[in-house]
PDB file of N, H, CA, C and O in Angstrom:
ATOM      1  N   UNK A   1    -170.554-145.154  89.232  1.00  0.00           N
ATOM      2  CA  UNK A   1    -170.628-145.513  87.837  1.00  0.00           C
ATOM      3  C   UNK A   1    -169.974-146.871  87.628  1.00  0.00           C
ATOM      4  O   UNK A   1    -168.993-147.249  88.269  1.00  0.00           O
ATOM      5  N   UNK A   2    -170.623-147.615  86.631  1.00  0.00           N
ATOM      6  H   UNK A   2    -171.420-147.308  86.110  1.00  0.00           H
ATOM      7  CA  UNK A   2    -169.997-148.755  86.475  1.00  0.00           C
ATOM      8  C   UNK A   2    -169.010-148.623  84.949  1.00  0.00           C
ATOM      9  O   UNK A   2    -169.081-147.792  84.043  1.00  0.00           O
ATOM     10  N   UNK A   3    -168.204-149.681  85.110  1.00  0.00           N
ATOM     11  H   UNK A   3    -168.146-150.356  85.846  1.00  0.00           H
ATOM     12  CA  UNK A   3    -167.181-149.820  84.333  1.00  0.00           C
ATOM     13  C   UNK A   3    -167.659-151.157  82.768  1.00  0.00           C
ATOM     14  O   UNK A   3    -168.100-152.306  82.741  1.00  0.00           O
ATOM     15  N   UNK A   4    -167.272-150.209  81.789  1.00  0.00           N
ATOM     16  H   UNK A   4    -166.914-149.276  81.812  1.00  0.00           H
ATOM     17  CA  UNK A   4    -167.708-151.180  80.776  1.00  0.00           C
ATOM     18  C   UNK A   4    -166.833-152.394  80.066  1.00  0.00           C
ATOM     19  O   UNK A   4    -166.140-152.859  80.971  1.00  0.00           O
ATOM     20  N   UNK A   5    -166.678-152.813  79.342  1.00  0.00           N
ATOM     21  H   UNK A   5    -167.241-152.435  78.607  1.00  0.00           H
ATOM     22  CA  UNK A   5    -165.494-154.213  79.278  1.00  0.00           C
ATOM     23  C   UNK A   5    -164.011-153.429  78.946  1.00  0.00           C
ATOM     24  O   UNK A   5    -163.115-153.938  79.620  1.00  0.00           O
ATOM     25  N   UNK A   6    -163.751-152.825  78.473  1.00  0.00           N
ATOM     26  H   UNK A   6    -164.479-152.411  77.925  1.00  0.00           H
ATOM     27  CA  UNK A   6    -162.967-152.251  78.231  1.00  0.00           C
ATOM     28  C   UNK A   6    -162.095-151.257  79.220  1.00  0.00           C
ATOM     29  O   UNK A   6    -160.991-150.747  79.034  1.00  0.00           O
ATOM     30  N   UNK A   7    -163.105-151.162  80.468  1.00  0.00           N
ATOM     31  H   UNK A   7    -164.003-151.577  80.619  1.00  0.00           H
ATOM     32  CA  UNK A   7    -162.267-150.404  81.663  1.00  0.00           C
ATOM     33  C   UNK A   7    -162.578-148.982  81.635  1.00  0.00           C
ATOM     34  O   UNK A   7    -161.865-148.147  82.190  1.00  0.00           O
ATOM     35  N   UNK A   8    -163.890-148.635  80.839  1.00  0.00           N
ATOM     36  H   UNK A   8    -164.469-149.313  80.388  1.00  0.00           H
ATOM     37  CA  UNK A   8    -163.883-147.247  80.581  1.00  0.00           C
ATOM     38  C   UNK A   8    -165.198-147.116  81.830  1.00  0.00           C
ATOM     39  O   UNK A   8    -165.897-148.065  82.187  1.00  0.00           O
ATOM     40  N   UNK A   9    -165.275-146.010  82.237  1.00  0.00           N
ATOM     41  H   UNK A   9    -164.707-145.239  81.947  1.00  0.00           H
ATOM     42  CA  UNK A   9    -166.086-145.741  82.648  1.00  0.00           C
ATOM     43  C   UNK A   9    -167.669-145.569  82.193  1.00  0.00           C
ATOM     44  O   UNK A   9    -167.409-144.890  81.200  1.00  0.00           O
ATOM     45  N   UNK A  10    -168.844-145.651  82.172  1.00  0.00           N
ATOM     46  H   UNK A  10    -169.055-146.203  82.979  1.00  0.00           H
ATOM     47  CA  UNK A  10    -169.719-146.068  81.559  1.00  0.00           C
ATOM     48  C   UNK A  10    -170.713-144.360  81.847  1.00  0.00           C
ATOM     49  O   UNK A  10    -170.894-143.848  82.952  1.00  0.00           O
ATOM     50  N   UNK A  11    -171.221-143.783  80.456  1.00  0.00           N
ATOM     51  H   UNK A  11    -171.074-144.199  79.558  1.00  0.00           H
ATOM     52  CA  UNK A  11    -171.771-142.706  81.367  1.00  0.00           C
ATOM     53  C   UNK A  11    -173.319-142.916  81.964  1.00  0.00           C
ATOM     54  O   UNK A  11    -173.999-143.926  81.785  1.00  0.00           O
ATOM     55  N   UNK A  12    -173.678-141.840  82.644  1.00  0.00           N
ATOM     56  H   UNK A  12    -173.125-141.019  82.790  1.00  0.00           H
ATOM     57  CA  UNK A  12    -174.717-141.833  83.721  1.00  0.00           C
ATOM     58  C   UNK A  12    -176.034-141.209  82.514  1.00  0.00           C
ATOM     59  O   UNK A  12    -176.155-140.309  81.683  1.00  0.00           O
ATOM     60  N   UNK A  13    -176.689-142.138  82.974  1.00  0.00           N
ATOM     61  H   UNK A  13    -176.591-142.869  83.650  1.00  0.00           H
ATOM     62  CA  UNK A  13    -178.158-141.884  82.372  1.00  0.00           C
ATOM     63  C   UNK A  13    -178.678-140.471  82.201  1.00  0.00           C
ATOM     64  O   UNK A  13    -179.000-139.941  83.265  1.00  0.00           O
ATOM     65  N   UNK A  14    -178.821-139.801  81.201  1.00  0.00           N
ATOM     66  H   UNK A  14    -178.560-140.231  80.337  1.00  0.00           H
ATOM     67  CA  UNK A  14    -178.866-138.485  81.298  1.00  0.00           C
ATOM     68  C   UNK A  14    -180.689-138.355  81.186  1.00  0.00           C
ATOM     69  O   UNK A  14    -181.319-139.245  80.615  1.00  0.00           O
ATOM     70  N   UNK A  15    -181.328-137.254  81.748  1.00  0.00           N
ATOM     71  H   UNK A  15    -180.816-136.531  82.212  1.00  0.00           H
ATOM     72  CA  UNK A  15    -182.692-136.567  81.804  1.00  0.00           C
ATOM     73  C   UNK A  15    -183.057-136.792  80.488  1.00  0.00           C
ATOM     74  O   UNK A  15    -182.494-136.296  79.512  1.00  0.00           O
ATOM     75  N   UNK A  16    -184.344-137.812  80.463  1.00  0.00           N
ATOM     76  H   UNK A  16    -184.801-138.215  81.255  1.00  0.00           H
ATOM     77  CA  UNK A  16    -184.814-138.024  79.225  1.00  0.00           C
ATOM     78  C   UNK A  16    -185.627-136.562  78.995  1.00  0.00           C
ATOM     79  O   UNK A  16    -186.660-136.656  78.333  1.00  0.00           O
ATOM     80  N   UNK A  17    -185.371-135.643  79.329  1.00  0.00           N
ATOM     81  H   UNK A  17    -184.532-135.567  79.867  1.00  0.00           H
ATOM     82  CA  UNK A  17    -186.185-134.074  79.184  1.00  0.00           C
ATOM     83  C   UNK A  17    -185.165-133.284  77.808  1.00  0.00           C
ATOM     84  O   UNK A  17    -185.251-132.934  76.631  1.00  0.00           O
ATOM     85  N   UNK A  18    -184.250-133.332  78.918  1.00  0.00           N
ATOM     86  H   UNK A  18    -184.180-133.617  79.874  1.00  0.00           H
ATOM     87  CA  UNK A  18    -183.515-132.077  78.769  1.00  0.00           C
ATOM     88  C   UNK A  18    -181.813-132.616  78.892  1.00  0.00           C
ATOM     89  O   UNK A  18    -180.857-131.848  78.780  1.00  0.00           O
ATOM     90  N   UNK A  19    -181.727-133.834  79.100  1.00  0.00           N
ATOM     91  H   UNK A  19    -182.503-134.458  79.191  1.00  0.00           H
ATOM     92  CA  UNK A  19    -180.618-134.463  78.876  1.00  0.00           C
ATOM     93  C   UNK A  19    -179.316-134.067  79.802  1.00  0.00           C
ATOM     94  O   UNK A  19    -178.204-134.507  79.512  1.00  0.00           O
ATOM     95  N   UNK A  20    -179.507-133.282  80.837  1.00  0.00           N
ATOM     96  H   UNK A  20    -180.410-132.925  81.074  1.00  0.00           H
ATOM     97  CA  UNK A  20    -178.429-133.142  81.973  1.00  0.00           C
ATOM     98  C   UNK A  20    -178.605-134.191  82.891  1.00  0.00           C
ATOM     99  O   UNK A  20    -179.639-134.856  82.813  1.00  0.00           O
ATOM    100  N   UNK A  21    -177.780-134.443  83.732  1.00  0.00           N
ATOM    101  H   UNK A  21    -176.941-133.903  83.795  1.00  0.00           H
ATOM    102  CA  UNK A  21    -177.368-135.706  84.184  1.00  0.00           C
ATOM    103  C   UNK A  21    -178.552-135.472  85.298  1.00  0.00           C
ATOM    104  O   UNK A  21    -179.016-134.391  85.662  1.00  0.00           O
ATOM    105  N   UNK A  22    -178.921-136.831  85.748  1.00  0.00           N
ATOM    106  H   UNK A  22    -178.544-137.709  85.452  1.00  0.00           H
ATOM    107  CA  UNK A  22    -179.863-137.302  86.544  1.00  0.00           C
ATOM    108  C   UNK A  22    -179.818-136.828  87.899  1.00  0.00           C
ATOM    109  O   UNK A  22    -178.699-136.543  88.326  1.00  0.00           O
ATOM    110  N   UNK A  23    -180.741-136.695  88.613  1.00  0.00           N
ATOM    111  H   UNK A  23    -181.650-136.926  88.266  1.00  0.00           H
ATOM    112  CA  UNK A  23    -180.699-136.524  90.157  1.00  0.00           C
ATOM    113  C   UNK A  23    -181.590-137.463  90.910  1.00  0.00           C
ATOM    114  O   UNK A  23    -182.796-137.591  90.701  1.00  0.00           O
ATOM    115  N   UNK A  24    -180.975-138.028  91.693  1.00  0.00           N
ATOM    116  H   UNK A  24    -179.995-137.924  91.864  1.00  0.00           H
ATOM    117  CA  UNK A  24    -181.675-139.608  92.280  1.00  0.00           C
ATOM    118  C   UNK A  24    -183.176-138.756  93.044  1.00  0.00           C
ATOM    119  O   UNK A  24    -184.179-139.466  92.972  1.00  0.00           O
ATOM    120  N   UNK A  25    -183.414-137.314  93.761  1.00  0.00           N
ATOM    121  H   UNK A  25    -182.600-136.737  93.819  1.00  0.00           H
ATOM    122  CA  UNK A  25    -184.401-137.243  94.306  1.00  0.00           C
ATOM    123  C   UNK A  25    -185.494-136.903  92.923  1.00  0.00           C
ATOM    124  O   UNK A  25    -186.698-137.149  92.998  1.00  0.00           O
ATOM    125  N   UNK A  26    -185.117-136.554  92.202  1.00  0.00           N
ATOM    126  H   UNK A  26    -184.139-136.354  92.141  1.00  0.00           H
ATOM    127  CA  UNK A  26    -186.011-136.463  90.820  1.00  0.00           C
ATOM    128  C   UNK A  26    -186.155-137.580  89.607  1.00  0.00           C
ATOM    129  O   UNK A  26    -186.926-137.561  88.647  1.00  0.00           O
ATOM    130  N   UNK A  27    -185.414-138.304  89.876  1.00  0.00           N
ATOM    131  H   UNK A  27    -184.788-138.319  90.655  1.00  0.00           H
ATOM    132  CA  UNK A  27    -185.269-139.815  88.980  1.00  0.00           C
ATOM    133  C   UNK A  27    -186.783-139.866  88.289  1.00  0.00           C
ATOM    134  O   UNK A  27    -187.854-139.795  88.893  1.00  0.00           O
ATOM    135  N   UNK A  28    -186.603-139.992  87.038  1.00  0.00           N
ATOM    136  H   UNK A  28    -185.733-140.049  86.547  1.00  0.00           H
ATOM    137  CA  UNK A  28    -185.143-140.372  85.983  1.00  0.00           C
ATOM    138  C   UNK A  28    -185.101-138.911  85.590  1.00  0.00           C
ATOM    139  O   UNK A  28    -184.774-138.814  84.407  1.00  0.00           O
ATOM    140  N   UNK A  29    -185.327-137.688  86.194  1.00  0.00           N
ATOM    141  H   UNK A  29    -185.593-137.767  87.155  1.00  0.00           H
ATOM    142  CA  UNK A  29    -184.995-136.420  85.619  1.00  0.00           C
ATOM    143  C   UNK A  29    -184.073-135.937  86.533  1.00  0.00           C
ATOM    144  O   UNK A  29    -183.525-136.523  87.467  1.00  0.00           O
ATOM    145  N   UNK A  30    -183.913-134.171  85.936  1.00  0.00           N
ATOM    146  H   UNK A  30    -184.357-133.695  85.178  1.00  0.00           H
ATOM    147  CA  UNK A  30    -182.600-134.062  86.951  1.00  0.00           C
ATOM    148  C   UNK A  30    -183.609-133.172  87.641  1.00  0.00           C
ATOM    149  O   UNK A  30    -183.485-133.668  88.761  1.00  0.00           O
ATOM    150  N   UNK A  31    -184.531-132.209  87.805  1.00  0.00           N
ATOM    151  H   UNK A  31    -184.632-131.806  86.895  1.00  0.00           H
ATOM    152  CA  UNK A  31    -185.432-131.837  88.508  1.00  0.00           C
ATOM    153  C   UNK A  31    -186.786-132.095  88.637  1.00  0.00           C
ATOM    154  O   UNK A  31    -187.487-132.977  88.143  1.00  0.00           O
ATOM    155  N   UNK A  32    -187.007-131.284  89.298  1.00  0.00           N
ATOM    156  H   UNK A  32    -186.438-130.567  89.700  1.00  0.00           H
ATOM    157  CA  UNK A  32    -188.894-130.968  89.131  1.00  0.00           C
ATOM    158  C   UNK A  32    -189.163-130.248  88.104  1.00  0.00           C
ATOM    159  O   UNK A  32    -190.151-130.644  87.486  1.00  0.00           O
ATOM    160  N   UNK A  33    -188.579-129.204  87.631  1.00  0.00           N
ATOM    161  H   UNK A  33    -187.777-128.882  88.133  1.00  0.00           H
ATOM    162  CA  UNK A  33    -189.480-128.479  86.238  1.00  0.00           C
ATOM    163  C   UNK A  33    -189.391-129.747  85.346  1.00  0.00           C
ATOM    164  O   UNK A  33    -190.408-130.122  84.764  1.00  0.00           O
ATOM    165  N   UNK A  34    -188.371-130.340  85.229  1.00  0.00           N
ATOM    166  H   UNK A  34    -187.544-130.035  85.702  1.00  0.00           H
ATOM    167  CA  UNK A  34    -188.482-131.568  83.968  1.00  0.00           C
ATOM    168  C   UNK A  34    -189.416-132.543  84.475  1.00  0.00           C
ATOM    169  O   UNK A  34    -190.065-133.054  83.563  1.00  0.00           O
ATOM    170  N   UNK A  35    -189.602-132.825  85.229  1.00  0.00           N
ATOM    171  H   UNK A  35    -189.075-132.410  85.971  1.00  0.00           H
ATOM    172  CA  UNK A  35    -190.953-133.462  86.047  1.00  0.00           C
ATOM    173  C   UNK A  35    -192.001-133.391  85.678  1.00  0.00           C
ATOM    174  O   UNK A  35    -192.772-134.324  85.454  1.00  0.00           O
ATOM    175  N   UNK A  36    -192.198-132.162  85.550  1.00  0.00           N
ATOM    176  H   UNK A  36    -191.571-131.404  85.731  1.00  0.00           H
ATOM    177  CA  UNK A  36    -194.225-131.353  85.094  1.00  0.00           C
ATOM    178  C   UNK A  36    -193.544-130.933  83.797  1.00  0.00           C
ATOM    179  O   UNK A  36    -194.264-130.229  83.089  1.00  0.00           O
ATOM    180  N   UNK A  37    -192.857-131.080  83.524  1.00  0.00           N
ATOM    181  H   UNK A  37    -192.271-131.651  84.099  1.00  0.00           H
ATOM    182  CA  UNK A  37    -192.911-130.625  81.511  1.00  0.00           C
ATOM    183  C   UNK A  37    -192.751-132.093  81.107  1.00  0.00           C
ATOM    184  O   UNK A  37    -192.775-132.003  79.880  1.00  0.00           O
ATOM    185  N   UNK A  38    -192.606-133.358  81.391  1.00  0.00           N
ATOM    186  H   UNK A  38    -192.586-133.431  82.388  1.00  0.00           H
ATOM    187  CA  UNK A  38    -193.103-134.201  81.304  1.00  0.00           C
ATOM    188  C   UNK A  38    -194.542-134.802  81.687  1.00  0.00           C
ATOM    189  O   UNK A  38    -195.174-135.563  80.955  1.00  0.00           O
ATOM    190  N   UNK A  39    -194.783-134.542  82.407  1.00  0.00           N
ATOM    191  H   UNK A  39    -194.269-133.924  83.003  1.00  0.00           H
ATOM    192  CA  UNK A  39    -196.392-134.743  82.769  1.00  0.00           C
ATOM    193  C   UNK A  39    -197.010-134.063  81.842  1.00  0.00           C
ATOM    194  O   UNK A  39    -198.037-134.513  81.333  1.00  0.00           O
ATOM    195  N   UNK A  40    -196.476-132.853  81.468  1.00  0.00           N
ATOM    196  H   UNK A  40    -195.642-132.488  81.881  1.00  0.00           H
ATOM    197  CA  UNK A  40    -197.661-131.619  80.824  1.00  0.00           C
ATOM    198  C   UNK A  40    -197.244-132.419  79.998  1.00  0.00           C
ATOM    199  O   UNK A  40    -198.025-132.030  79.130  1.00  0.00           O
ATOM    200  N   UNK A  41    -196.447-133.555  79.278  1.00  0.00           N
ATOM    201  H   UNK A  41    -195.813-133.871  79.984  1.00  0.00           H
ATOM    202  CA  UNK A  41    -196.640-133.688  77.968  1.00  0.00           C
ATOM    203  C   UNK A  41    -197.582-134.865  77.629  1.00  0.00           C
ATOM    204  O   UNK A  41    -198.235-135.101  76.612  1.00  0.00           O
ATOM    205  N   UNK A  42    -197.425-135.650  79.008  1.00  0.00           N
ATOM    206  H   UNK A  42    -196.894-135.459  79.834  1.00  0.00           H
ATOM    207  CA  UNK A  42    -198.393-136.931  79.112  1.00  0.00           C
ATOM    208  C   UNK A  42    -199.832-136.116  78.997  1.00  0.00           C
ATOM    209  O   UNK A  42    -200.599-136.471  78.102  1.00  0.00           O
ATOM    210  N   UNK A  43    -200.235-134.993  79.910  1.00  0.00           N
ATOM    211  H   UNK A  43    -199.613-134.705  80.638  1.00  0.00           H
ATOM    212  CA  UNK A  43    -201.538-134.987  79.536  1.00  0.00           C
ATOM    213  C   UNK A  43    -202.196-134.159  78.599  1.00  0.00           C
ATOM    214  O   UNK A  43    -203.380-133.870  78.427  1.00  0.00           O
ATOM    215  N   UNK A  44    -200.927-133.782  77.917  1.00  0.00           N
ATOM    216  H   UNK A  44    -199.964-134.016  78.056  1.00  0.00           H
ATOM    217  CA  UNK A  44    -201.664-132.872  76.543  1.00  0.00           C
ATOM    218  C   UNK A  44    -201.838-134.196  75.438  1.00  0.00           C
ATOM    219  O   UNK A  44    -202.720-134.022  74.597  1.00  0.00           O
ATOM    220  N   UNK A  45    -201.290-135.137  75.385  1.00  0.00           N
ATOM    221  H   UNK A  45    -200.574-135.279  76.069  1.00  0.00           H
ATOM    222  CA  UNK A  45    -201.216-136.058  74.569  1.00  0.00           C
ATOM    223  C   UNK A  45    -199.876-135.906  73.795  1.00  0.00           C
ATOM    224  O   UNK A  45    -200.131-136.193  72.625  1.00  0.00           O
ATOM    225  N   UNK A  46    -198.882-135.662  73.892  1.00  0.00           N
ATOM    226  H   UNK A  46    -198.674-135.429  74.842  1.00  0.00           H
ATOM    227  CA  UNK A  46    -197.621-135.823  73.487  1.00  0.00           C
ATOM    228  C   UNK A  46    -197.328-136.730  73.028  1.00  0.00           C
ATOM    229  O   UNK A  46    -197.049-136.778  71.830  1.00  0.00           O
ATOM    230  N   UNK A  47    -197.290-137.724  73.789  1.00  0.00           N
ATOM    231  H   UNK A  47    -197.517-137.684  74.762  1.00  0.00           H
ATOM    232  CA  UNK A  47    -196.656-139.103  73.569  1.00  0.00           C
ATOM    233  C   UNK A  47    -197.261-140.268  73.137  1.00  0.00           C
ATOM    234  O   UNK A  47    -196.869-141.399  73.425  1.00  0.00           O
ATOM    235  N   UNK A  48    -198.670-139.868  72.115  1.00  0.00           N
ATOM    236  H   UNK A  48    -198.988-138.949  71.881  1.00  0.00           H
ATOM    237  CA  UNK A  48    -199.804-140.724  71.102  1.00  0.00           C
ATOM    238  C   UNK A  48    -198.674-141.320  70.584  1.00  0.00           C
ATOM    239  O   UNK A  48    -197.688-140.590  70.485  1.00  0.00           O
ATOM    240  N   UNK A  49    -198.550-142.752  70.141  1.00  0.00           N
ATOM    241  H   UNK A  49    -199.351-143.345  70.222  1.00  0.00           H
ATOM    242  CA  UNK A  49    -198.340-143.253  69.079  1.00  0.00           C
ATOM    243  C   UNK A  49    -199.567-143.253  68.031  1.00  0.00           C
ATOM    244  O   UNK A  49    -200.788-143.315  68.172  1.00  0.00           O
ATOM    245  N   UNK A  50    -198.522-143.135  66.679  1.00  0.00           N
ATOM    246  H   UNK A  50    -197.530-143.084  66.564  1.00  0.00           H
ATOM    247  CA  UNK A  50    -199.582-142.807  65.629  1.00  0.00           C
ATOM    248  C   UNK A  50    -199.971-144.437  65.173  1.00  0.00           C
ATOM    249  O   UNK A  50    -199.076-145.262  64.991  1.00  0.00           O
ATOM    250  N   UNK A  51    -201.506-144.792  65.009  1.00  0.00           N
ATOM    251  H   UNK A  51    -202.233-144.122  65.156  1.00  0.00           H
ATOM    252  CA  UNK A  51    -201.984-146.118  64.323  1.00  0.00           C
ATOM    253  C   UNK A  51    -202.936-145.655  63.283  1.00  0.00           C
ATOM    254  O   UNK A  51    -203.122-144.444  63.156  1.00  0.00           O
ATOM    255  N   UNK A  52    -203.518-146.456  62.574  1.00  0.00           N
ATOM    256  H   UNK A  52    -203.367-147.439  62.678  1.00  0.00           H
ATOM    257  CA  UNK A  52    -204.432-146.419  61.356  1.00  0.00           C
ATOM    258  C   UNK A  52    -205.379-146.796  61.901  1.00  0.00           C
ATOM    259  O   UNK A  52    -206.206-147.006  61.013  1.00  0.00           O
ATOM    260  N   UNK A  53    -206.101-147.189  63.531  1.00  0.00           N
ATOM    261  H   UNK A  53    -205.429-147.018  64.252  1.00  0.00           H
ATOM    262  CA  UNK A  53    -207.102-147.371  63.670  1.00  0.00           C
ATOM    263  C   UNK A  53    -207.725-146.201  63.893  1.00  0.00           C
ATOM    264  O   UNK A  53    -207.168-145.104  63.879  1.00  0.00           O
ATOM    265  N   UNK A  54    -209.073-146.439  64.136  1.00  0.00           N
ATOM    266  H   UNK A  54    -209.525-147.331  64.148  1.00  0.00           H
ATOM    267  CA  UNK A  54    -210.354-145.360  64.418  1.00  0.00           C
ATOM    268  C   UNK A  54    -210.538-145.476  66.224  1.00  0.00           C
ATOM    269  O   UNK A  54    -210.371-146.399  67.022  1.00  0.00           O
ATOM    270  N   UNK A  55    -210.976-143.994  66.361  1.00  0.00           N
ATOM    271  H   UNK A  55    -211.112-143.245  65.713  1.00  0.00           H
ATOM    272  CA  UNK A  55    -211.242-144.130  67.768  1.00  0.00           C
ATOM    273  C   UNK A  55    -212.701-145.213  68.237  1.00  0.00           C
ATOM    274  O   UNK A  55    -213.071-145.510  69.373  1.00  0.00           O
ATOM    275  N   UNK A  56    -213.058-145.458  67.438  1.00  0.00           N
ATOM    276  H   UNK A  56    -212.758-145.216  66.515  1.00  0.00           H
ATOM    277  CA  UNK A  56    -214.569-146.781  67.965  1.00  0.00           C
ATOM    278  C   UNK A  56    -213.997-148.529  67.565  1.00  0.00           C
ATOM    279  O   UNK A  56    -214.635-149.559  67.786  1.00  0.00           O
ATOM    280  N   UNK A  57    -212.523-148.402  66.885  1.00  0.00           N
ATOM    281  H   UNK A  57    -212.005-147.566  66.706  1.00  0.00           H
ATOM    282  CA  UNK A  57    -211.874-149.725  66.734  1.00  0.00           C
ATOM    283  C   UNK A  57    -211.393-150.460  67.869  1.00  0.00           C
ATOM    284  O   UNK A  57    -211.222-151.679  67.859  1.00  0.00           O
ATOM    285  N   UNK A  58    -211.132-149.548  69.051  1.00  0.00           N
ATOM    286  H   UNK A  58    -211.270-148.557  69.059  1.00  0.00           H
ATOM    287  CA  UNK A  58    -210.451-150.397  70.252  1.00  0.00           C
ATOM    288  C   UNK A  58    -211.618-151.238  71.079  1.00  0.00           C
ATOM    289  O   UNK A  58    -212.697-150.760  71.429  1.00  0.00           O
ATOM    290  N   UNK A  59    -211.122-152.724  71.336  1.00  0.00           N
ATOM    291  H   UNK A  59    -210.246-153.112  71.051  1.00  0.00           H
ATOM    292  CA  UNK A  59    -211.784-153.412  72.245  1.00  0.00           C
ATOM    293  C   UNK A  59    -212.459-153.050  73.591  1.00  0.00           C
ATOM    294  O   UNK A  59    -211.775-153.350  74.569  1.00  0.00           O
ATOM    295  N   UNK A  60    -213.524-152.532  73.824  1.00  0.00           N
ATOM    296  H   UNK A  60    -214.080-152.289  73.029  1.00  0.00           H
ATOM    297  CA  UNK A  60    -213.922-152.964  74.737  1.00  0.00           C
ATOM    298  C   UNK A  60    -214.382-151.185  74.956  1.00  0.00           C
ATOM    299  O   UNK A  60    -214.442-150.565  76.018  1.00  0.00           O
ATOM    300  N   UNK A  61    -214.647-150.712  73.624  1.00  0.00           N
ATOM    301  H   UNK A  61    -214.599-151.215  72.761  1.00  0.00           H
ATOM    302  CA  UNK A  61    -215.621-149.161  73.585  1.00  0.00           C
ATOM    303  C   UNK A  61    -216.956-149.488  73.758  1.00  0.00           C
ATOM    304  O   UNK A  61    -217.483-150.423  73.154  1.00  0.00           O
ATOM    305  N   UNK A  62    -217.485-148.834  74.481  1.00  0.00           N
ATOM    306  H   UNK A  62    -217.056-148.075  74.972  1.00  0.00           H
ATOM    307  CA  UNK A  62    -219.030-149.148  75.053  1.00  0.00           C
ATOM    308  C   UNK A  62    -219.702-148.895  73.760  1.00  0.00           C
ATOM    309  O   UNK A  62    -220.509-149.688  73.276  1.00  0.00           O
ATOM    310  N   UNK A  63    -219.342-147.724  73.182  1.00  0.00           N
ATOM    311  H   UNK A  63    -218.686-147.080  73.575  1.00  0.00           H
ATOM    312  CA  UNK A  63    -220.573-147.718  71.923  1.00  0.00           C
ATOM    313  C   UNK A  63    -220.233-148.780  70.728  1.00  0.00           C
ATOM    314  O   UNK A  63    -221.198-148.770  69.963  1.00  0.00           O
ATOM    315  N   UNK A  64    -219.583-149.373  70.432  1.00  0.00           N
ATOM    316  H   UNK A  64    -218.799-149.382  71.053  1.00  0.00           H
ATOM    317  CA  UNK A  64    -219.353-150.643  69.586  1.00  0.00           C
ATOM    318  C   UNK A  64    -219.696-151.512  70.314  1.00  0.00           C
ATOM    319  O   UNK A  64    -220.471-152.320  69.802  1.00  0.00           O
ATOM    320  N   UNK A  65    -219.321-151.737  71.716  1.00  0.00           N
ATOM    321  H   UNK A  65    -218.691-151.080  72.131  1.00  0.00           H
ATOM    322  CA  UNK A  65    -219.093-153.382  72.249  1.00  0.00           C
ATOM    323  C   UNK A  65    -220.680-154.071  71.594  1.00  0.00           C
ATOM    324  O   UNK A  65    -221.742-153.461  71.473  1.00  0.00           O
ATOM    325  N   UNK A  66    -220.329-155.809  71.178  1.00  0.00           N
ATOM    326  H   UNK A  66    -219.466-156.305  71.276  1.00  0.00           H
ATOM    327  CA  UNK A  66    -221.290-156.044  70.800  1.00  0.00           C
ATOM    328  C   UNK A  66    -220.600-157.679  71.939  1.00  0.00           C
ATOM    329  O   UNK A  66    -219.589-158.380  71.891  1.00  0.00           O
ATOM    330  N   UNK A  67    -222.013-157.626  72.945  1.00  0.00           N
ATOM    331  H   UNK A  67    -222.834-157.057  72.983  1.00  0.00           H
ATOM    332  CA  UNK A  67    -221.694-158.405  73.988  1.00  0.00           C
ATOM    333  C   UNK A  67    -222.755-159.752  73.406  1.00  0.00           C
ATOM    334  O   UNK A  67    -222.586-160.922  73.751  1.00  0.00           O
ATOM    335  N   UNK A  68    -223.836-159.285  72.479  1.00  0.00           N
ATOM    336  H   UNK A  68    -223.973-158.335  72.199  1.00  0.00           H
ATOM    337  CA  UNK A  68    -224.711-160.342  72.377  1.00  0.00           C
ATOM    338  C   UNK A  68    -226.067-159.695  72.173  1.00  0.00           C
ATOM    339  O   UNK A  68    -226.076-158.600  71.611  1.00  0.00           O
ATOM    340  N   UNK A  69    -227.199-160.228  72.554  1.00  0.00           N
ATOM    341  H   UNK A  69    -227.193-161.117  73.011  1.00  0.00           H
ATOM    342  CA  UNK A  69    -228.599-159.784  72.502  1.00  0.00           C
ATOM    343  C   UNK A  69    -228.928-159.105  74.084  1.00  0.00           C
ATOM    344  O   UNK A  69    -228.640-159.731  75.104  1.00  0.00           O
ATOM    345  N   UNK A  70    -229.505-157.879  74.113  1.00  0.00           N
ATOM    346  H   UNK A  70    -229.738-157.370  73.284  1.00  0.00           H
ATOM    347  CA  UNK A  70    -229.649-157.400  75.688  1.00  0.00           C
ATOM    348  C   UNK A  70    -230.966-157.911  76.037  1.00  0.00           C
ATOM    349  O   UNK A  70    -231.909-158.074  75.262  1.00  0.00           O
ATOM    350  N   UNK A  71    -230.927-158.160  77.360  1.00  0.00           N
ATOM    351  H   UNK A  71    -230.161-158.028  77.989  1.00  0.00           H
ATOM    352  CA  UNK A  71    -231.507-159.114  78.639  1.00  0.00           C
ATOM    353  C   UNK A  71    -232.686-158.016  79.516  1.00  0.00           C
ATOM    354  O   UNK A  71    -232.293-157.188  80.338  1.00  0.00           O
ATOM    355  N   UNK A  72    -233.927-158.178  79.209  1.00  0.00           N
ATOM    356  H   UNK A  72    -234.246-158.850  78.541  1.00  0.00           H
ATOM    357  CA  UNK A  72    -234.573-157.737  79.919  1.00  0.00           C
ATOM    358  C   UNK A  72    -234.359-158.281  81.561  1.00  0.00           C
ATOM    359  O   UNK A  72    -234.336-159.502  81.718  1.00  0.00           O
ATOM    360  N   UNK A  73    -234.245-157.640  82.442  1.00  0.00           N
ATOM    361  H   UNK A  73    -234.263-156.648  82.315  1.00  0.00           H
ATOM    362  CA  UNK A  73    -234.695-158.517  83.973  1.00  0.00           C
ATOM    363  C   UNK A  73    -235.764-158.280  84.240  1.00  0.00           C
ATOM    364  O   UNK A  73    -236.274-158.772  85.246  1.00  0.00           O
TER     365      UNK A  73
END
């Protein structure tokens, strides 16, 4: 642990899960269950930030993209 200006000891990054202290073979969690209950949250969609756009507003959606006039070959 490193020391902060004051001489105090600085604390250790705790499990962004579940908030018990870290374990370097599970970094940045302290296990594997906090591991896949993070994942399960990435792929349920957990972690959307909320916007005011529409799902056909983002750049580069095939059914909007407007590239120009299409090209017979």
């Amino acid at each position: 642990m490193s020391a902060d200006r004051k001489g105090k000891k600085a604390k250790a990054p705790a499990c962004p899960v579940c908030g018990r202290p870290r374990v370097a073979k599970h970094r940045p969690f302290c296990s594997s269950r906090c591991t896949r209950r993070d994942l399960g949250h990435w792929l349920q969609g957990s972690y959307r930030i909320p916007t005011n756009e529409e799902p056909g507003d983002m750049d580069g959606d095939p059914d909007t993209a407007q590239d120009g006039p299409d090209q017979e070959d």
